[in-house]
Structures are given as C-alpha cells and as structure tokens.
MARTOR-830345 format. One record per residue (C-alpha): residue in one letter; y, z, x. Coordinates in steps of 0.001 Angstrom, whole numbers, plus 500000, padded with zeros to 6 digits. Layout:
! MARTOR-830345
AYZX/...
//
This chain:
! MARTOR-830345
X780636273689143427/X780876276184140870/X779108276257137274/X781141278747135271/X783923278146132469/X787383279355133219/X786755281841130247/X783497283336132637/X785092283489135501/X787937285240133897/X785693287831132102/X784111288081135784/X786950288907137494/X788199290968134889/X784525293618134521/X784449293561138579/X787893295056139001/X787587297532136751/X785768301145137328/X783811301727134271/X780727299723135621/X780646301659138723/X779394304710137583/X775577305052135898/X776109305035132025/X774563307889130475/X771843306924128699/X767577307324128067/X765825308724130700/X761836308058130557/X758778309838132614/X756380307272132667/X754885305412134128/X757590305468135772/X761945306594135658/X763264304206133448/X766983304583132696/X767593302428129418/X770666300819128260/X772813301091131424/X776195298669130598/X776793296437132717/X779722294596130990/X781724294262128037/X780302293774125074/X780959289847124213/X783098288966121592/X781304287877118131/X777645288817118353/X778275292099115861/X775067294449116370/X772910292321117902/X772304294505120411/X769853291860122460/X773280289975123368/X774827292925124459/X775360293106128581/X772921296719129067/X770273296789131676/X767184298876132503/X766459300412135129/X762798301025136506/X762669303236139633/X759667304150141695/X758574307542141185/X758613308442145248/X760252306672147417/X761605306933151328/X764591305320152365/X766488302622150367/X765176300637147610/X764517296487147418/X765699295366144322/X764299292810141535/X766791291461138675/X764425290692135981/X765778287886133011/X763824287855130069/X762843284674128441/X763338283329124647/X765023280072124864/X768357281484125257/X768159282352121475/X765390284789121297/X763807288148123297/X764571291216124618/X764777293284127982/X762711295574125509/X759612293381125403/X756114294945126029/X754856291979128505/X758690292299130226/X758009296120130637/X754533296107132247/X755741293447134832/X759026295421135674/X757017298832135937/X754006297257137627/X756656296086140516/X758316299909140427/X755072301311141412/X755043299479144221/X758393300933145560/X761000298046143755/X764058299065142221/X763644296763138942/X766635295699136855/X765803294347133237/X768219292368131709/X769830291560128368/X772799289024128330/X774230286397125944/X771739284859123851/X774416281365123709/X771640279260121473/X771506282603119306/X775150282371118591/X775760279018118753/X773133276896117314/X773158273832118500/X770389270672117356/X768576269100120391/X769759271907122890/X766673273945123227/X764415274367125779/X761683272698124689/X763447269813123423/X765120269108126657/X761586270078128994/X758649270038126745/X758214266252127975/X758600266573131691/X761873265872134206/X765287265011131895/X765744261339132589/X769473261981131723/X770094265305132110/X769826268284129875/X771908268743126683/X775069270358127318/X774870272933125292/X771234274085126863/X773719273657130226/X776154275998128858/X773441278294127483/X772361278718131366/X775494278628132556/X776733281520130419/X773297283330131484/X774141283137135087/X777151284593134936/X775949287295133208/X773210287889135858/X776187287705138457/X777652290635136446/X774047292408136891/X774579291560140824/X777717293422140941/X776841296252139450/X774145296421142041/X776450296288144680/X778602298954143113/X775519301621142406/X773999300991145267/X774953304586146165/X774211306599142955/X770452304703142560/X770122303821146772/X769462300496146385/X769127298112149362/X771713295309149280/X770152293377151775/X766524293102149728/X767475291531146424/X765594289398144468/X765321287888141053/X763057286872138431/X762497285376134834/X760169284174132096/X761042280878130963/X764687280662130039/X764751283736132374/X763347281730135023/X765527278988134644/X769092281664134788/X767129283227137819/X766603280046139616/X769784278649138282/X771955281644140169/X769689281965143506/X769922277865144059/X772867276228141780/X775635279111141589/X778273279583144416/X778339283615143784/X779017285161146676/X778694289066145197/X775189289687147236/X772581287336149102/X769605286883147051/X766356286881149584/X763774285782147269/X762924284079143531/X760283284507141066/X759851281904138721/X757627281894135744/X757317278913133853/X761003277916134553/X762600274671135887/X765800273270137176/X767520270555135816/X768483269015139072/X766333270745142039/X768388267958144229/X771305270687144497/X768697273390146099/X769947273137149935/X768494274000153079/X768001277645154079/X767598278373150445/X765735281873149834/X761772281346149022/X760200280726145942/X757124281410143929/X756274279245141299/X753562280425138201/X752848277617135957/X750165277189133224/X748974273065133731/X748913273072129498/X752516274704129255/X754000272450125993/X757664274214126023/X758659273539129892/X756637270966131647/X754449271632134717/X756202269055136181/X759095271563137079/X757010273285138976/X755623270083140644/X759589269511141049/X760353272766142861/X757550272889144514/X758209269177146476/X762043270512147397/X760819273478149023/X758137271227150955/X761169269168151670/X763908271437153040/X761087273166155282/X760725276515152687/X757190277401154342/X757243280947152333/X757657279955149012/X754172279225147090/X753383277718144037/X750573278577141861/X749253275708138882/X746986277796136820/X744653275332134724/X744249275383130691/X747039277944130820/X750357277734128223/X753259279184128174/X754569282308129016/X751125283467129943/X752305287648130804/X748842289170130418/X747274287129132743/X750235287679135455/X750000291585134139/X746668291717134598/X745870289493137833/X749268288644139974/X751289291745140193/X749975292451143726/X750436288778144998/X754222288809143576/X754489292282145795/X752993290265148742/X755456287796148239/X758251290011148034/X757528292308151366/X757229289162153306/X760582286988151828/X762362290777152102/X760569291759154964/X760198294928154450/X759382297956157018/X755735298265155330/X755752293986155005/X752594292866154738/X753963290745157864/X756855292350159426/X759708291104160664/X758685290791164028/X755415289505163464/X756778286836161213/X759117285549164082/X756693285850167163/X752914286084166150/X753251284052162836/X751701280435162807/X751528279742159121/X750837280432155915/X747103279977153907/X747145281061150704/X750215282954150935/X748708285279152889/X750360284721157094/X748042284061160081/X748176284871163300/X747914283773166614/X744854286351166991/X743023285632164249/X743088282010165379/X741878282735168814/X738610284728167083/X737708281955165518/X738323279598168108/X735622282015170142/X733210281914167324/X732926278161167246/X733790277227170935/X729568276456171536/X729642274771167974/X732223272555168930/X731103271839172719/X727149271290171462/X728549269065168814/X730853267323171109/X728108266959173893/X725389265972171493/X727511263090170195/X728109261912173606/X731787261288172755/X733527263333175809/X734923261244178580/X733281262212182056/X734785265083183256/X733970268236185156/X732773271234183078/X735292273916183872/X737527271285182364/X736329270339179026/X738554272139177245/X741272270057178044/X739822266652178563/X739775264361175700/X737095262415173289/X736567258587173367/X738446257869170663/X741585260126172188/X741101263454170110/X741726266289172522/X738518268660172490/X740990272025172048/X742432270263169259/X738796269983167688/X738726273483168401/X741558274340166650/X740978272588163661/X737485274052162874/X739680277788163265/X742135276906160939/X739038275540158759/X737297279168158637/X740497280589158360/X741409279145155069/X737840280330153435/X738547283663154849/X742189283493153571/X741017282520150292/X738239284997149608/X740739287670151551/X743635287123148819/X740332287546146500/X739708291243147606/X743546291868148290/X743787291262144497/X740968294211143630/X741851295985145836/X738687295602148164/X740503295068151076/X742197298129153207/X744384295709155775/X747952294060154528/X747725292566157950/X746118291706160979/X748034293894163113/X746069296882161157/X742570295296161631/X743425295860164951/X744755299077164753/X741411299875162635/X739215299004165869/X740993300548168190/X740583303645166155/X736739302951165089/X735626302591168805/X737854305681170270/X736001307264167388/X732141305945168753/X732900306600171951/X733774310190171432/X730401310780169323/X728426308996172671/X729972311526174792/X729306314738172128/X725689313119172101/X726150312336168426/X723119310066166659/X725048307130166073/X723957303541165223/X725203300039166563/X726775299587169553/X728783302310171308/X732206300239170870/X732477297043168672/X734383293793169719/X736739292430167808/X734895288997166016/X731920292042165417/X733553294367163672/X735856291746161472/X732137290430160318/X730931293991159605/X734273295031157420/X734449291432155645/X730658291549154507/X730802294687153381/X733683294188151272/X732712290617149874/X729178292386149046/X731364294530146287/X733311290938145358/X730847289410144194/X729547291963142518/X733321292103140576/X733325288462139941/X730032288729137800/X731369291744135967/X734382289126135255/X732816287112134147/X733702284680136912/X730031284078138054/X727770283915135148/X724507284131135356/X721883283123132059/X718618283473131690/X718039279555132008/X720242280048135504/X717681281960136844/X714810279725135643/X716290276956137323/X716846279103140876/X713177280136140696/X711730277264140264/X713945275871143186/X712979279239145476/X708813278859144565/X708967275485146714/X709639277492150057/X709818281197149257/X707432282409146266/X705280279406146485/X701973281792145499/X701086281864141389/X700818285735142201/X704684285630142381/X706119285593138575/X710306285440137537/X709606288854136094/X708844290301139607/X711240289407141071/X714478289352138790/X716979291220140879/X716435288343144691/X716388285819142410/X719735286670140218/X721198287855144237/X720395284303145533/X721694282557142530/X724691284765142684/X725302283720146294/X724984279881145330/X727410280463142934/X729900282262145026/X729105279791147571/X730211277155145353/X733611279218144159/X734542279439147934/X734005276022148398/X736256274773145210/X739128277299146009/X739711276746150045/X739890272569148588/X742831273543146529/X743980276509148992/X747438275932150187/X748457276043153815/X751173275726155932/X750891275486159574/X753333275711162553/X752020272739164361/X754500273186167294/X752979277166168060/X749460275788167039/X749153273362169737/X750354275991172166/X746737278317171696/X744308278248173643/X741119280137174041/X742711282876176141/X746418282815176026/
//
C-alpha cells in the first residue's frame, strides 16, 4: 500500500531517471573531524519555498577518515516539526560525525519542511502526540507533512544507490535515523512505505512515533528506541507502542531505551553517552565483518540478547560451572530432589517438577544479566577491550601461550602457569570494574558526602573498627572504598531489575554442562 501523492511519485520517477543526481555535486569539502562533503543535491529544488535553503533537497555527507572495504551507510533526518531545523544543526553534526568515526558513511538530510510552507492549525506534532496514542488518527496535514518527508528520504535512497561507486558505499548495510519529526519520516519509510529503491537493515529512532505501528509487519528490520519518560512534544507512549510490536512480530534485536526525567530531543546526552551503543546496534542489525557478533555467531552460537549486548552458548556454560555446587548444595539441603542416583542429578527433577538443569540454567542467565549490565557499563567508557566473547577467548588462548613460554624461558612469573577460562574472565572483569567505579564517582553517579561516610563508619565500628583507638579520620580512604562498593552494589542491583533480555528458550534448554 503506498503513501505518496501522484504529484510525489511523479517528481520520483521523474529525479530517478534523470543523470544529474548520479554524479557527486561539487560542493564544500571539510577536514575535520572528519570529510564532510556539504550541500550535495539530491533533487530538484521544490517549487515555492524561494531561498529557504532548509527546504531545499541537499545532503551531507560525513565519511570516515580511513576506511577498508565498502562503507555501511546511515540516512540521518533532522527533526523540527516538519516546519523547523536544519541538516546544519550542531547536536545533528556531532551525532552524524560521532557515527563516521566509527567507519559509517553518514547522510544528513534536508527535505521539504511541508508545515513550513503550508501552515496548517492543529497539524503539528505536538498537537497530534504531545498527549499519547491518536485516538483517531493524526491530522492530515501532519500525514501529508510525513508523507512528503518520506519521499524525499526515498530520493536520498536513490542517490545512494546511484553513488555507491564514486563514495563506495555498501548497499546491502543501510540504515536510517531521525530526531523527532526525523524519527517519525525514518520510521515512517523503513516500516509504512512500499519503496523498493534499497533494503533498509536497521532504524534509529529518537523520540519519534508512528501513527499506526499496526502496519509494521513481520521480518521488519530492528529498531532502537531513545525516549526521555518527561518528553511533552511526542509521548513516551510511542515508544511503549513500538516497542510492544517489535515484542510482537518476534524483533529480538531491536531495543528500547526509557530514559527517566528526560524531555525532548535530549542530543547531548545521546552525544555524550549513546554513540557507542547506537554503533553496537548497528554492527549487529548490519552485521558487519568487525560485528560485535558476527554473522555466524549470531546464527549458531547466539542464545539471546541482555542488554543489547548477545550471549553465548559459552558464556552460559561458565556460569553454569560456577554455580553447579551452589545449585546442587542448595537443592540437596532443601531436600527437594526426588531419589535418584548421583551421576544422574543433573537430569532428574525436583518435587514440585522443576528440572534441576533448568535451575541451573536460570541462576546463569541470572549472573549473566549483572555481568551484561555492568559490561555495557565499561563498553560505554571504554573500559572494556572485548566486542565479543569470541575475543575473550581469543585473549586466553593468547595470555596462556604467552605464560607458558615465560615457564619454559624460566621467566619469574606470578599465578598459575596457564589460566582457565571462568579464572581469567574474573581476573579481566575485576580489574576493569575496579576503574568503573572509580568513573562513576567522578560522574557523579555514586556520590559520596561527608554524612555518607559517617553513617558507613558507624555501621563498620560494630564488626570491623570496634576499638575507640580507631577514629573516621584514620581511616577515610576503606571507609569511602566500602561505602563506594555498597553503593555500586546497589546500582547493579537497580539496573539488572530493569535490564532487558531476550532469550532463545528453544537453544537454552538444549545446554548442558558439557555440550
């Protein structure tokens, strides 16, 4: 079913058959931070907007600046209520050269501004989605408005397809994103549109919505949803909205994100904070050679998501092995195993039915969202050095070959000669939450007061400095450690209840300790 006035598709068919697209527009070149070619046309220039130059159908181009092989591409659609902004705008131009850096071909946007032109009463955003869902439908101007965007974002798509040569993008990695009204054209042509001109593989939305998220249909590409809970132009319920179709038509990459006390069009905390989750998201809908779960992985070795972040049938058998005598003293202590021999507990069954290895699994999948959660954590400051699991591995392999060739030189070495697997996850993970923590209080996300540390003393002089001799003064920097490990502690504890997670419970009832 298709969206677009006779008059669009017209114009359409009329700038994709002609050759003055094809070729790269000459036009300003910048250095940094990264290539940006500025101004590019991608269409005509629509009839009656005079100079208005933020109408106009031009395009940026960010490139990275090195790059092997071909280039994933991100269409980027400005927000401004289909009346207002510019591909020009400084929060628009961080984001777009943020995702450059990271090796994305990013395509900025201008295209007719209809509520600019056309002012029409009760057709803007906010006065269609300030109040939550439309109980009747949007106005249908605001429907033209993001109608008339779409098509010119199909526009953007073909020019894509015919520069893909001069600029080497990679057809078959697109994706598209928006703020706001941007959002809503971006999500609008990914799920509602019947263009055809290239697949889209993935969708960013921030702070958008769909007027009717019943059209989205199965195999639709995944989704990431930023929201501010306080947002008083476009209600959080949109994201609530998008979020419960992708849940529905079995989407288990797409993620949505509710951030609390947060407005509208909140681009310095996404700046500042999300850029590398957005990449994460990206490399895995793509899937990308350097994915932070590759193709194949994804297919054979992935059993869900936590936190956006994939897990893996390994890491689910480690920490199946580190609670196994957890699990069997708790298990034997309650008395609630039917009699059975031992070599077979593992597959006998509880009085009230529960299978023991099903136990098992759960408390894995328990750990692993805490670890997911503080993971994404260091992933996000860069504390981290693995964008998957595959690498840890690849790590210890490497580490022990290493140890073992210093035991045979007769090198001074400390530890054991090789490390196993659960040992040397422990000793990278500590030593990189030791410097998180540390981060979080320079955020400001732990704080610690004077009064804080009163309280923990008091609380640590009933077992540990119970002697007068021992004073708050003395002993500043254990206390303010110990209080900051409460607090963290309690941080963990608070994001793994909200964490999201996904599992495959088909290939999770397949694991078992050793196969």
């Amino acid at each position: 079913m298709t969206y677009l006035t006779l008059i669009k598709t017209a114009i359409l068919t009329l700038f994709l058959s002609s050759t003055a697209f094809v070729q790269p527009a000459k036009a300003n070149v910048e250095a940094n931070p990264v290539p940006t070619h500025r101004n590019l046309r991608y269409g005509e220039k629509p009839q009656g907007i005079g100079q208005d130059s933020t109408s106009d159908r031009t395009l940026d181009l960010y490139l990275p600046q090195e790059h092997k092989g071909k280039l994933p591409v991100m269409v980027f659609v400005h927000g401004g209520g289909f009346s207002g902004g510019d591909k020009g705008q400084a929060s628009s131009q961080v984001f777009c050269a943020k995702l450059a850096e990271q090796g994305f071909a990013v395509i900025s946007i201008n295209y007719y501004l209809t509520l600019k032109h056309e002012r029409t009463a009760g057709a803007s955003c906010s006065a269609n989605m300030a109040k939550g869902l439309p109980t009747s439908g949007f106005h249908p101007k605001l429907q033209e408005a993001i109608r008339n965007a779409s098509g010119d974002a199909q526009l953007v798509l073909q020019w894509i397809k015919d520069n893909a040569d001069n600029y080497g993008f990679d057809l078959s990695s697109v994706a598209i994103s928006g703020g706001s009204a941007g959002a809503m054209t971006a999500l609008y042509t990914a799920y509602i549109s019947d263009q055809h001109i290239l697949p889209i593989k993935a969708v960013v939305n921030l702070w958008g919505g769909l007027e009717n998220s019943s059209l989205i249909k199965k195999g639709a590409p995944p989704l990431l949803t930023y929201h501010g809970d306080q947002d008083k132009l476009i209600h959080v319920d949109y994201a609530y909205d998008l979020e419960r179709k992708m849940k529905e038509i079995g989407n288990d990459l797409s993620e949505t994100h509710i951030f609390p006390g947060k407005g509208h069009a909140i681009y310095t905390f996404i700046n500042t904070n999300k850029i590398n989750d957005v990449v994460t998201f990206l490399k895995k809908s793509l899937q990308l050679e350097n994915n932070t779960v590759s193709a194949t992985l994804l297919k054979d070795q992935h059993i869900g998501i936590i936190q956006g972040i994939a897990i893996t049938k390994e890491e689910i058998q480690r920490e199946m092995r580190k609670y196994r005598a957890e699990v069997y003293g708790f298990v034997s202590r309650e008395n609630k195993i039917k009699n059975t021999a031992a070599n077979a507990f593992w597959s006998a069954s509880t009085a009230d039915g529960t299978k023991t290895i099903d136990l098992l699994r759960q408390k894995a999948i328990d750990s692993l969202v805490a670890i997911k959660v503080q993971e994404k954590m260091l992933t996000e400051r860069n504390l981290w050095p693995y964008s998957n699991y595959q690498e840890f591995l690849t790590d210890l392999k490497n580490y022990n070959a290493n140890r073992r060739q210093m035991a045979a030189n007769g090198q001074i070495m400390y530890g054991p000669i090789e490390f196993d697997e659960q040992t040397f996850f422990d000793y990278r993970f500590h030593n990189a939450l030791i410097q998180l923590k540390q981060r979080l209080v320079a955020e400001n996300i732990i704080t610690i007061t004077q009064d804080d540390l009163e309280k923990k003393f008091k609380k640590m002089q009933e077992s540990v400095y119970q002697k007068e001799k021992y004073t708050l003064q003395a002993f500043t920097r254990q206390v303010r450690d110990a209080y900051i490990e409460d607090a963290y502690a309690v941080l963990i504890d608070q994001y793994s209840a909200n964490a999201q997670s996904n599992i495959d419970t088909a290939k999770m009832a397949k694991i078992t300790l050793n196969n």
